[in-house]
C-alpha positions in Angstrom: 0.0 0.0 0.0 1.7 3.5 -0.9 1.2 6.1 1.4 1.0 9.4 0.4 2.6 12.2 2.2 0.9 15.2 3.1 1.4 18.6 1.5 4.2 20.6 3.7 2.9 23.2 5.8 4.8 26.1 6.6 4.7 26.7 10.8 7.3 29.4 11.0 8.1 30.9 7.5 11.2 32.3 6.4 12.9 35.1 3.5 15.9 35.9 2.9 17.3 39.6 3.9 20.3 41.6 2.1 21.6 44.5 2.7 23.3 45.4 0.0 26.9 46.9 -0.3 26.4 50.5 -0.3 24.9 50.7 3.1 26.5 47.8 4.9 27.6 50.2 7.4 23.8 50.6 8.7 23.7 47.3 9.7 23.8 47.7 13.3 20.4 50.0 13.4 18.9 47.8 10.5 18.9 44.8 12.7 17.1 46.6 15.2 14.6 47.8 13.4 14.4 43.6 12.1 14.3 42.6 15.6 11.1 45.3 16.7 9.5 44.1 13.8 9.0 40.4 15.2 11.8 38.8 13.0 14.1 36.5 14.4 17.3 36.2 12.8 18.0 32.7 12.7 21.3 33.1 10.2 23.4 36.0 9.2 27.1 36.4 7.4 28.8 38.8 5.6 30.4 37.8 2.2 32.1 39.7 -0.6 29.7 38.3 -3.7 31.4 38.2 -7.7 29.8 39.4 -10.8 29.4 35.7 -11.8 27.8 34.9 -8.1 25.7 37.9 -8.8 24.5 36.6 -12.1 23.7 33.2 -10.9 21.7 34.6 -8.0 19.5 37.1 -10.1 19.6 34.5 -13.5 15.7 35.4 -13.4 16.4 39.1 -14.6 18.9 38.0 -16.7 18.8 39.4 -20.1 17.1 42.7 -19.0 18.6 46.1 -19.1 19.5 47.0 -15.9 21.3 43.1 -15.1 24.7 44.5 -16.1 24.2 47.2 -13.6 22.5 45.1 -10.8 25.6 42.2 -11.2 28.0 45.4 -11.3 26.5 47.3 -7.6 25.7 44.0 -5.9 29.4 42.9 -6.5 30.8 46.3 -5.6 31.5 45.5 -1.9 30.3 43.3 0.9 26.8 42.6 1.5 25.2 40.7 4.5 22.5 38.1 4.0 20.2 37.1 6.5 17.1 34.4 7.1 14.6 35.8 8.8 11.8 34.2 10.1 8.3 35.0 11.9 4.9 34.5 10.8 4.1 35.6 7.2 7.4 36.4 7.0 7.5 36.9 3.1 4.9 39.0 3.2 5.9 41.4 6.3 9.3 41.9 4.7 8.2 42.7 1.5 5.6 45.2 3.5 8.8 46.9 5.7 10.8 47.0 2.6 8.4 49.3 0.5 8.4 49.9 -3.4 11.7 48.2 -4.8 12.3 51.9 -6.5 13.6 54.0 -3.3 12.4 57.1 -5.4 8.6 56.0 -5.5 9.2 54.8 -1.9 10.2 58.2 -0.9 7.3 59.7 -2.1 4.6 57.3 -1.1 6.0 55.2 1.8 8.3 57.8 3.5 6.9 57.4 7.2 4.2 54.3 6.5 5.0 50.7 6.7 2.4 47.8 7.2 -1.1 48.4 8.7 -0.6 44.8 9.9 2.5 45.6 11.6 1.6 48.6 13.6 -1.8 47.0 14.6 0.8 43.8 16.5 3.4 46.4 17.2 1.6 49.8 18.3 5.1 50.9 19.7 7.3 50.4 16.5 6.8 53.4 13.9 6.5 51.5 10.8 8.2 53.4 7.6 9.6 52.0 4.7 13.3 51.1 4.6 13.9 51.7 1.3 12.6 55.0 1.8 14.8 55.6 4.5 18.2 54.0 3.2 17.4 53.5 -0.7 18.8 56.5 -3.5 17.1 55.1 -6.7 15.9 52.3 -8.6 18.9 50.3 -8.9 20.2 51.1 -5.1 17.7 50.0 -3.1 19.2 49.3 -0.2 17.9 45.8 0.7 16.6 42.5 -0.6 14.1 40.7 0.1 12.8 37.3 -1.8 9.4 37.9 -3.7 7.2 34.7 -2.9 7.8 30.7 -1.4 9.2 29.4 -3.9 12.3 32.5 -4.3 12.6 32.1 -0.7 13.9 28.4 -0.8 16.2 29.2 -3.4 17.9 32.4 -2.4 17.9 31.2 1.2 19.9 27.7 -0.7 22.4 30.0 -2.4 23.2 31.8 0.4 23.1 29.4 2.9 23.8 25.8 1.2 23.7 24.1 4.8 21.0 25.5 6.2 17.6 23.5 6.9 14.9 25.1 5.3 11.8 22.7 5.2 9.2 22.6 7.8 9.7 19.9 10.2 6.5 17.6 10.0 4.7 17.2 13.7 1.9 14.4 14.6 0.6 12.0 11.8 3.1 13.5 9.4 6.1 12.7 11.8 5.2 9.0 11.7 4.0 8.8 7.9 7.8 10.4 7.4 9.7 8.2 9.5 7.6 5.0 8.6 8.1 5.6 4.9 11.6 7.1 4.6 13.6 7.1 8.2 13.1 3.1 9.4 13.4 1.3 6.3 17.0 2.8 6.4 17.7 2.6 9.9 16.7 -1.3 9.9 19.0 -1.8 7.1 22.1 0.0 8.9 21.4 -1.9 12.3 21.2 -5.2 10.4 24.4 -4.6 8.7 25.5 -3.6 12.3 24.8 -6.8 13.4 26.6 -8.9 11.0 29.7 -6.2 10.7 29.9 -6.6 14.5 32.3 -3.5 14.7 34.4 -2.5 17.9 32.7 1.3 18.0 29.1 0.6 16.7 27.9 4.0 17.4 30.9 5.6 14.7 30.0 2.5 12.2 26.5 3.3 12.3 26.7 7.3 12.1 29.1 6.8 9.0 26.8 4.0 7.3 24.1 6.5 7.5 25.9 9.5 6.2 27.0 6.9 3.0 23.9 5.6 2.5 21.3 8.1 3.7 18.9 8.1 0.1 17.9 11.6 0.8 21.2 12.8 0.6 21.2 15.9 -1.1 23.2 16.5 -4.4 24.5 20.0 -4.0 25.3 21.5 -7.2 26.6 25.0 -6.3 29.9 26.6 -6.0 31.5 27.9 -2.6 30.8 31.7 -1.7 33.8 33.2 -0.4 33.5 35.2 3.2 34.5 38.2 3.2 37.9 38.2 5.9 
């Protein structure tokens, strides 16, 4: 009988969060202004990005106008990505953020953020932070991914090691582990046994890691940190 595994569902979401080179040096009160919003900020570094690290992370706007710009500013100096994560965290970021132009942003959403936002945090004056720490189109001052599905991926460039999914609670727990964990596991302790090894705790923690078939296949190149 094939069991069929439930759709995901997202308890604590997550986006990534760049602030881009030109204002790396407002870090310090961005992150404040992060934390009063409700994020948590579950991973941060700082890392020197290159034009073709650039391209690879904004492929979908490849072969517009501006990309040769974009690749050019965003690989002009550090930048420091984040993961943050709250409820509707997409969403609320996006909201903080304002208008991706900082122009239009300084003209509509100069001292306004999200309704939501100041209705759960009466005592944080919401404003938009491209407004704030933006100068045009092109230098906007921060990043943040557009839906789900951008999320996942920006959050994988970023941060290749980083656990991203949802981690299944009640009936999906056990569907999980009866379907993918135990089969495994059965078939590492019976090996165990006929192995008979002197540390069975190492020979069973390396079998796993060799034969583990959700192993992901990473496919991506090393980011350098900036020193």
């Amino acid at each position: 009988m094939e069991v069929s595994m439930p759709l995901p569902q997202i308890y604590v979401e997550k986006t990534l969060a760049l602030i881009k080179p030109d204002i790396v040096d407002k870090e310090e009160e961005i992150r404040d202004i992060i934390l009063r919003s409700g994020f948590t900020i579950i991973q941060r570094r700082k890392l020197h990005l290159s034009p073709e690290h650039c391209s690879n992370f904004y492929v979908e706007q490849y072969g517009k106008l501006f990309f040769p710009n974009l690749t050019a500013y965003m690989s002009s100096g550090p930048l420091v990505a984040m993961v943050l994560a709250r409820h509707n965290a997409i969403s609320y970021w996006k909201d903080l953020l304002g208008p991706p132009d900082s122009l239009v942003a300084k003209e509509t959403h100069p001292d306004r953020g999200n309704v939501r936002m100041e209705e759960q945090h009466p005592s944080l004056t919401c404003f938009s932070l491209r407004a704030i720490y933006g100068t045009d189109e092109l230098r906007n001052a921060l990043h943040g991914s557009n839906d789900f599905a951008a999320s996942e991926r920006e959050i994988r460039f970023m941060f290749p090691e980083v656990i991203i999914e949802p981690i299944p609670i009640g009936q999906a727990a056990k569907d999980y582990l009866n379907l993918y964990v135990t089969p495994t596991l059965l078939q590492g302790l019976t090996e165990l046994c006929k192995q008979k090894p002197e540390d069975p705790y190492g020979w069973l923690a390396d079998w796993l890691l060799k034969n583990n078939p959700n192993k992901p296949k990473l496919c991506h190149f090393p980011i350098p940190e900036e020193p």
